[in-house]
C-alpha positions in Angstrom: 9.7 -2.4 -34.6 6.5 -0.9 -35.4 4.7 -2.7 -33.0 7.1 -1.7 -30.3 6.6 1.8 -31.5 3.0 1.6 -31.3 2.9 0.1 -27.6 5.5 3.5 -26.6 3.1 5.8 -27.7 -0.1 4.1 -25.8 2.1 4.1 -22.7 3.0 7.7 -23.2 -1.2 8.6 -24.1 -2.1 7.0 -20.6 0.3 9.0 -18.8 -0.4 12.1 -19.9 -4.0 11.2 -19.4 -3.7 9.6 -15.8 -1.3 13.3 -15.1 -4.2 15.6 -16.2 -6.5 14.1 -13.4 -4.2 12.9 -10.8 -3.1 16.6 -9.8 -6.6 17.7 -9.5 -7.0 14.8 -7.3 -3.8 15.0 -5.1 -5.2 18.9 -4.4 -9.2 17.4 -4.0 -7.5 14.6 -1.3 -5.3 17.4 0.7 -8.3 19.7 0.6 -11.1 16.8 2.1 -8.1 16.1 5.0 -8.3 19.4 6.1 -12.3 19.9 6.0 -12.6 16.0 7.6 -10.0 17.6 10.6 -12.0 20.7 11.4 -15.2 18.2 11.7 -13.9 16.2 14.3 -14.9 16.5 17.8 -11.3 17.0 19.1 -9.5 20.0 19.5 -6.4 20.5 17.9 -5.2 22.8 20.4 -5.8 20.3 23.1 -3.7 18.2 21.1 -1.0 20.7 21.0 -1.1 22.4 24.9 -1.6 18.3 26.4 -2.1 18.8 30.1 -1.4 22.6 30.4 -5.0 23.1 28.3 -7.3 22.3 31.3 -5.4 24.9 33.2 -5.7 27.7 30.9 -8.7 29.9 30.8 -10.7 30.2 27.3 -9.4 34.0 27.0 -5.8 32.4 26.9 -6.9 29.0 25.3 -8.4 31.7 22.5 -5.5 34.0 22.6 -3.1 31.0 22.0 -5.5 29.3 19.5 -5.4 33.0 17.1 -1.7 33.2 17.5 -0.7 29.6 16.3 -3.1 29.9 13.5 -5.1 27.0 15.3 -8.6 28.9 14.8 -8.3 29.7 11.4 -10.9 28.0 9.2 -9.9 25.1 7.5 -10.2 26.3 3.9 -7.7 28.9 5.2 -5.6 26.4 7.1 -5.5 24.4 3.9 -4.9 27.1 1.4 -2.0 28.8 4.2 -0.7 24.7 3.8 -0.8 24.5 -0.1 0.5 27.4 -0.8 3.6 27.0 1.1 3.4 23.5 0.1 4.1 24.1 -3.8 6.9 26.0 -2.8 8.4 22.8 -0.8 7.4 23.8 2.2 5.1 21.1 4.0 4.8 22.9 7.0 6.0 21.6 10.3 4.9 19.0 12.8 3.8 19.8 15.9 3.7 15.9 17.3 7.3 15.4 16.3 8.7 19.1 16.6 10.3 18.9 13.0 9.7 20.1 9.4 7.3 17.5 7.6 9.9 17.2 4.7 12.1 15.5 7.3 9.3 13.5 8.6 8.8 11.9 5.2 11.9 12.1 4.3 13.2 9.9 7.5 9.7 7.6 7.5 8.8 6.7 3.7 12.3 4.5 3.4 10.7 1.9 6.0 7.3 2.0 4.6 9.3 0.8 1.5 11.4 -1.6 2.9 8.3 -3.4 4.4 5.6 -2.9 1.3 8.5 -3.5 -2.1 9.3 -6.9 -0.5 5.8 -7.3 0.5 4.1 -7.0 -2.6 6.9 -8.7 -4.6 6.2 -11.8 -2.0 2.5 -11.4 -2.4 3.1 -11.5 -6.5 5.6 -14.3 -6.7 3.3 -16.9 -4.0 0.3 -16.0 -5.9 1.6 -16.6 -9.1 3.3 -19.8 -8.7 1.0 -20.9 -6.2 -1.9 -20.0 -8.4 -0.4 -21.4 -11.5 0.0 -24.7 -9.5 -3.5 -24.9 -8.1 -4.8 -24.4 -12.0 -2.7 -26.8 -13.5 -4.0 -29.7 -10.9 -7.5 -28.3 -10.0 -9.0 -31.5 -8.3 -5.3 -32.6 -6.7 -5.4 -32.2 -2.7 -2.8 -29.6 -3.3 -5.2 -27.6 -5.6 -8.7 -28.1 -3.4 -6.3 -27.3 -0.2 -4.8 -24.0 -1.7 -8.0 -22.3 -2.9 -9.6 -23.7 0.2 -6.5 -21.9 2.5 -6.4 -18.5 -0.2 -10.1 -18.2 0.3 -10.2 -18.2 4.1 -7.0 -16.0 4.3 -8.5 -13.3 2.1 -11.6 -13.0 4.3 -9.7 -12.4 7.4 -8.6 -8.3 7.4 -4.5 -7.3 8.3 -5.3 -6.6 11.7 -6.1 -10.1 12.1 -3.4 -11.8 10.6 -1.1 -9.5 12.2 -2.4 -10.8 16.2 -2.4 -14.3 14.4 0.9 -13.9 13.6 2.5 -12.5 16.9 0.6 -14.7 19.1 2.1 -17.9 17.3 5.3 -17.1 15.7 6.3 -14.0 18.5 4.5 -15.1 21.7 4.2 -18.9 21.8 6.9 -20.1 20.0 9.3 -17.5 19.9 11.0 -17.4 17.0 10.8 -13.6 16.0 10.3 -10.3 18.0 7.2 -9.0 18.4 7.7 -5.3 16.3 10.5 -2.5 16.0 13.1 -2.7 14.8 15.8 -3.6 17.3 15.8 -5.0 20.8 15.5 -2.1 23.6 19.3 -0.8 24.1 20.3 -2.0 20.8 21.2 -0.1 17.5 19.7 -0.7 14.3 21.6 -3.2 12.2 21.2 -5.7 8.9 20.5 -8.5 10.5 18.0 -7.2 13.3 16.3 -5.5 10.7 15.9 -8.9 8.7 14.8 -10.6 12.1 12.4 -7.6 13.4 10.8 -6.9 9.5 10.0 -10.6 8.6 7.3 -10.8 10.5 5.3 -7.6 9.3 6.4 -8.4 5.8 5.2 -11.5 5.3 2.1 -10.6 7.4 1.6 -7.9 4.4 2.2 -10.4 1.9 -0.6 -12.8 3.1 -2.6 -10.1 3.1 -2.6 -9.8 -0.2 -1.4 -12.9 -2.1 -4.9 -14.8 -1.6 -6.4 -12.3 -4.0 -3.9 -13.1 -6.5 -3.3 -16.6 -5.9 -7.2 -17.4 -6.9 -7.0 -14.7 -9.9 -4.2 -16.8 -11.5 -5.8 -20.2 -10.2 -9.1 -18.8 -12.5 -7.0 -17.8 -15.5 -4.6 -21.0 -15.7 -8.5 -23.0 -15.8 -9.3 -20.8 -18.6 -6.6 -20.9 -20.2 -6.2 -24.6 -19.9 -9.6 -25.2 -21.3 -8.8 -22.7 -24.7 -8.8 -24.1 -28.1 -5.0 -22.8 -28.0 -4.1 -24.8 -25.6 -6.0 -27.9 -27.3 -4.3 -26.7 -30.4 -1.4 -26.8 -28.8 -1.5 -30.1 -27.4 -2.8 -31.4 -30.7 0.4 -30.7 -32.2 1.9 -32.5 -30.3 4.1 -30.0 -28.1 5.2 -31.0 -24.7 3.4 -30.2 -21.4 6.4 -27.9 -20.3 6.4 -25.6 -23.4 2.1 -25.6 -23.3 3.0 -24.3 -19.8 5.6 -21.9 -20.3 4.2 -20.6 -23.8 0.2 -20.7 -23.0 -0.7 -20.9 -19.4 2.0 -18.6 -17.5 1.8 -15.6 -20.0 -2.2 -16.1 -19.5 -1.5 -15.9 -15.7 0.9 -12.7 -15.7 -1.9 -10.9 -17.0 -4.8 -10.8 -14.1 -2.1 -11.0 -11.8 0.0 -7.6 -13.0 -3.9 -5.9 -13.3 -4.5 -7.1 -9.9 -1.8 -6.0 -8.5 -2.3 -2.7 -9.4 -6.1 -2.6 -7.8 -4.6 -4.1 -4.7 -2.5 -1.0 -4.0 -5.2 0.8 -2.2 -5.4 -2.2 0.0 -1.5 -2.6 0.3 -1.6 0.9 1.9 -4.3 0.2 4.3 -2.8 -3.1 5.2 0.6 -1.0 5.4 -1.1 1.2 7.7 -2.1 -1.1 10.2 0.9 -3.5 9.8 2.8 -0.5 10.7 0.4 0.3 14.0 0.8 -3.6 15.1 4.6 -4.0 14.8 5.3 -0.2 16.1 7.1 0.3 12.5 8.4 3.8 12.2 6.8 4.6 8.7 4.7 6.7 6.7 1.7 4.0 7.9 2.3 4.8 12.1 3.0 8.3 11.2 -0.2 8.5 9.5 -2.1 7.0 12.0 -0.5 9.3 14.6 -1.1 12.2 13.3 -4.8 11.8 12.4 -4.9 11.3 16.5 -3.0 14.3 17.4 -4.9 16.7 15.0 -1.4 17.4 13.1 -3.1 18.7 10.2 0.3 19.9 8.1 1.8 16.3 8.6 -1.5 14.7 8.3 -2.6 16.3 4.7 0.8 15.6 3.3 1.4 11.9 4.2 -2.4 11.4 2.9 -1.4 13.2 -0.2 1.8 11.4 -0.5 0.3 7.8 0.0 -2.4 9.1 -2.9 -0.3 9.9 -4.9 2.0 6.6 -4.4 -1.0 4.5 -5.4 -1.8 6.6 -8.6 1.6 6.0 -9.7 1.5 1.7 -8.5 -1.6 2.3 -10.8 -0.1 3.5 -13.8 2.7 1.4 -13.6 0.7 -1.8 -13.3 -1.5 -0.4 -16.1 2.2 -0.3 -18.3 3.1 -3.9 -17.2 -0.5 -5.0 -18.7 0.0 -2.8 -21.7 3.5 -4.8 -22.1 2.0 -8.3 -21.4 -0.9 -7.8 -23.4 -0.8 -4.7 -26.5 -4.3 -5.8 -27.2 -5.9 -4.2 -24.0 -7.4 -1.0 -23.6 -6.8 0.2 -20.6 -9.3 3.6 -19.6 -7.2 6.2 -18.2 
């Protein structure tokens, strides 16, 4: 009980910790969006007027540009945004002519549905698949899966995402090629399963290579220990060596791992999303970095910070769990 006790209250010290830099950090991100904006080439009120710019003259284009707010400087801009923003206000978006609280609000859900299943893929192929490659290092089946992990990891989402459509979507035809319904059709269950296993699993093999040879290294290790040779010694059976030595020992890298992956699960996210013209937080993202949208643009770049910061903590809690004799900085 103690123990348990103890464990609680390291938990509860990295939160409060990983809360006492994480705001700071959330407001540092919003603010570098807004000075990175202003420093690009494009206009942001080219964005907004389209065709109608090249036909106005610069008194209007600067008349129209002071009335919108357009000219302001960005540390205005920004502190105008985060002002309003702490009040629950996000601002509204100009590219989809709606409040940015009902942009995220209707787009996070699908950048869910595709990166939950995603990364619960990613954890389950390269644990198992990992724990198997250890267990029989110099079996085909092990040389052949850190061989395939190896090459997979190398190759960036953008990649396996063309890989993926040109085989499975374009030549043989087994799954559509993005959205998420046929043109004409509505949304339903099982067009959704059909149109998202394609991006999800392109996701998943994204990530599970990194995984797969982190448990592959820590089954080896594990399986060379004096515990295990202890173990064996004593004349327990190869099923409870596994289940009591080598699979706790592979949980371990793999929930840590995890956690550092989330950066890359968003990126990958991102571009899935841009591939297989997925309506989430990832397109959105892209879309408004390309249309100068700066209210929608600083808070989905906040909002996918702070998403990553909390994937981080939790992993941090499931290694805590697996293991109470880490320290884990916060």
């Amino acid at each position: 009980m103690e123990r348990g006790r103890l464990d609680v209250s390291r938990v509860l010290h990295m939160t409060l910790r990983r809360a006492a830099w994480a705001v700071p950090l959330a407001l540092l991100v919003s603010l570098l969006v807004f000075a990175l904006a202003a420093a690009s080439p494009l206009d942001p009120l080219a964005a907004v007027l389209g065709d109608r710019y090249q036909r106005l003259t610069p008194e209007q284009r600067a008349s129209i540009g002071e009335a919108s707010g357009l000219d302001a400087p960005w540390w205005q801009a920004w502190w105008w945004w985060i002002s309003a923003a702490v009040t629950g206000d996000l601002g509204y978006s100009r590219m989809l002519h709606q409040p940015v609280t009902e942009v995220v609000a209707e787009r996070v859900g699908w950048t869910l549905l595709l990166t939950v299943p995603a990364m619960v893929l990613a954890v389950a192929v390269g644990l198992l698949g990992g724990v198997a490659a250890g267990l029989r290092p110099g079996s085909w089946w092990g040389r052949a899966t850190a061989g395939l992990a190896t090459i997979v990891q190398s190759l960036p989402p953008y990649v396996l995402a063309m890989v993926a459509i040109s085989l499975v979507a374009v030549s043989w035809g087994l799954l559509p090629t993005g959205g998420l319904a046929r043109p004409g059709e509505a949304v339903s269950t099982t067009g959704l399963l059909r149109h998202g296993l394609l991006p999800t699993v392109v996701l998943a093999a994204s990530q599970a290579p990194w995984l797969l040879l982190a448990a592959r290294e820590s089954v080896l290790e594990t399986a060379g220990s004096d515990a295990v040779r202890g173990a064996r010694a004593r004349g327990l059976s190869p099923r409870t060596v596994r289940r009591g030595h080598v699979l706790p020992a592979a949980l371990v890298p793999v929930a840590t791992l995890a956690g550092m992956r989330l950066p890359e699960l968003v990126v990958g996210a991102v571009v899935v999303e841009e591939v297989f013209a997925w309506p989430g937080v990832g397109k959105a993202l892209v879309d408004s970095a390309l249309q100068l949208d700066f209210p929608l643009l600083a808070a989905l770049t906040t909002l996918t910070t702070v998403l990553v910061l909390l994937g981080s903590w939790a992993a941090d809690a499931v290694h805590l769990a697996l293991d109470p004799r880490v320290e884990i900085d916060a």
